[in-house]
Every structure is written in structure tokens, then in C-alpha cells.
Phi, psi and omega in degrees: 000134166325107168279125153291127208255145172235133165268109183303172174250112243235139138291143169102319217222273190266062202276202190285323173293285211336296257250315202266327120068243196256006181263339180261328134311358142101178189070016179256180201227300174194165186243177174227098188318167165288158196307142125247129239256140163210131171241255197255125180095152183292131192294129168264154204286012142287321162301335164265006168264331208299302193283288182255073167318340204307319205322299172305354175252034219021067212015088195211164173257168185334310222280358200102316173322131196288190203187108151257084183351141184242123115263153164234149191156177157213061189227089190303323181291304171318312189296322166312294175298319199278318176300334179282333160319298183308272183339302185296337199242041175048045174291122170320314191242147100224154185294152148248150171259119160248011190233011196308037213324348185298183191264319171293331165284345173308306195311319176287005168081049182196156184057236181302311173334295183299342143001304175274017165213117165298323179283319188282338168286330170281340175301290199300347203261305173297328184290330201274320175305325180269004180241008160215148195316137196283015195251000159276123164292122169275150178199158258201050163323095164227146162258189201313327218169175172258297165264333194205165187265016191328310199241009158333335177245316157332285171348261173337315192268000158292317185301292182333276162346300175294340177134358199274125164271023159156176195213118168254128150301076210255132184301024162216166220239145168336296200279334176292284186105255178219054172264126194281122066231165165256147186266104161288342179266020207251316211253005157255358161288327170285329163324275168338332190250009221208171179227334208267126186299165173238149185253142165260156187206125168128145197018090255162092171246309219225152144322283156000274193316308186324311167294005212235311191275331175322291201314285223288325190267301174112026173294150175243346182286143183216146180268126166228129167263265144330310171320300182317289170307300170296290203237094203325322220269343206308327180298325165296332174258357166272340201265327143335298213273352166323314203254011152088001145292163184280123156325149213210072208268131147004048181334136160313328180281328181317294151332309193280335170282330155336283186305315186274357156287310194277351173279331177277344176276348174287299195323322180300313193256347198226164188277153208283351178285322178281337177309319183300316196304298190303325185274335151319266175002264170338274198301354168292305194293300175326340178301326185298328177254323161229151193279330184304320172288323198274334155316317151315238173035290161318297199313294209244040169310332190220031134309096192259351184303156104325319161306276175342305185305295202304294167325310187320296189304309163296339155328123177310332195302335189269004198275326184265158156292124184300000000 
């Protein structure tokens, strides 16, 4: 089998500009939407065009790529009814979120939290398997644990047991958050208890890592998140080094049209006070990788015009290494 690369799903982060992106820079294999939250009652298709526009292109980015709806909640029966929503409204997928780490979603009964009941996962898993057509896959996001991995495989084999046509993992626990190391060898012990494939996840920067976590999980599938976002071109250069070319990494002149596409498409969606903020985002990370973002960056820390952000970013000045 073709090893595959997934563009995780980010609240926040990895939104719809995000998302047709770094999928039309190629390498991503298919995405995951950010959660969408279900509590009592049925989702309205505004709100699910809001979170996943792709829906209307059938749920593909420009680039092609599928796109699989994320719910979240733990309300077994809604989760059910909304995924038979989804399904009807041709979701390829669908996602469960059991792995969100934030603090508001935790408080609320929702993401790593259910971590610590294993039966309600296998609930929310049955409901959602028995409330859509079986030729859609129900699949799974979880990490190790809430605190600790004590029920880590209980987890998994609930997921299983219930009906999950695979499980992505991320290789730290609710309280580690994205503090390094991710234990991978946490996702071949998991392997092992389980029939179901594991997609791997967590700390994923390089090619390297990519092949490391490979190695190391014996996974063939791998997720990449954050990784992805600092160095936008990495799906592309792992699938380079798949077919034994050298990587080819993304020039900053390379880059900088990218960048200024995806501000006019934040731009689109969001209102012009928020916009500076959310591309100021991006470009705090990107820094980590070109030094050319963190002058930029610099330049427009306390820039709020939106016209201004936009000109800054389309400047020539930022085209050479500083």
C-alpha cells in the first residue's frame, strides 16, 4: 500500500484558506476538518458550510483532495444524527474527535476527555456506525491517554470493537499537550492490540522525523500538523523522498504568492480587524523555518490596517534572504 500523508485537523490553525493551501502545494493525501461541536440537536447547513466549505465542492479543496468532516461532542445519540446529516450531505468520512487537548473543550465533556471512559467511546462509535450508510468509514482521532496511558489499549480496542475503520493517534497524552517527546512506540504497541490500521501522529517537522516515526510505529500512514504549517512545501518533500528524489524545498520567492493568496482568502471570511491577526499567526510559525517570515513578522507586530498587512505581504523587499 501507497504510504499517505494527512493534514491534521487544527481548531484555529488549519481552517479552510489553511486547508486549499497547503493542499494545492501538493503531498497532502486527504484532510480533516477542524471539530465541529454537536450537542443537542441537529447541525444547520450554515454552520457546516461555515466550518467545511469544501462540502459544496464535494468535499474536495481546489486541489482535489478529499476532506473528512470532524465531529465533536459526547452525546452519543446527536453524534449519530448529525453523522447520518453529514453522510446525506455526501461526507466522504466521518471523523470522531477523542483527542482535542484544550481546556474549554475538555470542561465541556468533549475531545481527550472521554479518553477516560472507554465505554462511552465505544457508545458514541456504535451510534455514529449504526446511523450511517456502512460504505462511509467512520474513523477516529485519539492520543495516549488523559493523564496517563494506563487505558490506552482499552481505548483503542473500544474504538475498534465498535466499528472504527481506523484510528489516528497522536503519541501524547491529554496533559503532555505538544510538549516533546511524542512517544511513537506508544503507536506500534498499539498496532499490536488492534486489526484496525493506525494513522501516526505527533512530532512530524522533517522528512526525517517522517521516516523515524515510520520506522519506529511501523505505521504506514502518518498525519501531520504543525509540521505541515511551518514548512508548508514538507508533504511534498516527503513524497520526493518516497520515490528516491532529493527534496526540493520551497524558496521564500517560492512561497511569498502563497502567502498572499491565503490573506486574501482569510480576508474573505473574516472580518478586516481579524485578518492581520490570523496571517501575523501563520507567519510567527513560519519563522521557525524561514528567517525571511520572521523579519516580516517583525515589521507588522502591531499592525492592525488590513490594507497595510496586505501590501506589506506582496512587497518585493521580503523576496531575497535577509
Amino acid at each position: 500500500m501507497t504510504p499517505r500523508i494527512v493534514l491534521a485537523p487544527m481548531e484555529g490553525l488549519v481552517d479552510a484558506p489553511m486547508r486549499d493551501i497547503l493542499t494545492r502545494i501538493g503531498g497532502v493525501d486527504w484532510c480533516v476538518s477542524e471539530f465541529i461541536r454537536v450537542t443537542e440537536g441537529l447541525l444547520n447547513l450554515a454552520t457546516i458550510e461555515r466550518i467545511v466549505p469544501e462540502c459544496r465542492n464535494g468535499w474536495k479543496t481546489r486541489a482535489g483532495v478529499s476532506l473528512r468532516p470532524q465531529l465533536l461532542g459526547s452525546d452519543a445519540y446527536w453524534l449519530g444524527r448529525n453523522a447520518a446529516l453529514l453522510a446525506e450531505l455526501g461526507a466522504p468520512a466521518i471523523d470522531l474527535n477523542f483527542g482535542c487537548p484544550a481546556k474549554t473543550v475538555n470542561r465541556h465533556r468533549g475531545g481527550a476527555s472521554l479518553l477516560r471512559e472507554p465505554e462511552l467511546l465505544h457508545a458514541i462509535v456504535a451510534s455514529v456506525r449504526a446511523a450511517t450508510p456502512p460504505e462511509v468509514p467512520v474513523t477516529a482521532k485519539m492520543r495516549l491517554g488523559y493523564s496517563d496511558t494506563s487505558q490506552t489499549l482499552e481505548c483503542a480496542q473500544a474504538l475498534q470493537d465498535a466499528g472504527v475503520a481506523e484510528i489516528t493517534v497522536h503519541a501524547r497524552t491529554k496533559v503532555d499537550g505538544y510538549k516533546p517527546p511524542a512517544h511513537w512506540d506508544w503507536l506500534a504497541r498499539i498496532r499490536e492490540a488492534v486489526s484496525v490500521p493506525i494513522v501516526a501522529n505527533g512530532e512530524v517537522w522533517t522528512v526525517e522525523d517522517y521516516q523515524r516515526i515510520r520506522d519506529v510505529s511501523g505505521c504506514s500512514d502518518v498525519m501531520i500538523g504543525r509540521g505541515l504549517i511551518e514548512r508548508p512545501d514538507l508533504a511534498l518533500q516527503i513524497h520526493q523522498h518516497l520515490q528516491e528524489q532529493p527534496p526540493c524545498a520551497l524558496s521564500w520567492n517560492e512561497l511569498q504568492p502563497w502567502l498572499s493568496d491565503f490573506y486574501e482568502q482569510t480576508r474573505e471570511r473574516v472580518v478586516d480587524r481579524h485578518a492581520p491577526g490570523r496571517m501575523k499567526q501563520w507567519l510567527a510559525l513560519l519563522a521557525k523555518v524561514y528567517p525571511q517570515a520572521r523579519q516580516l513578522f517583525d515589521q507588522l507586530r502591531r499592525e492592525t490596517d488590513a490594507d497595510a498587512v496586505g501590501a506589506a505581504l506582496a512587497a518585493p523587499a521580503y523576496s531575497e534572504v535577509a
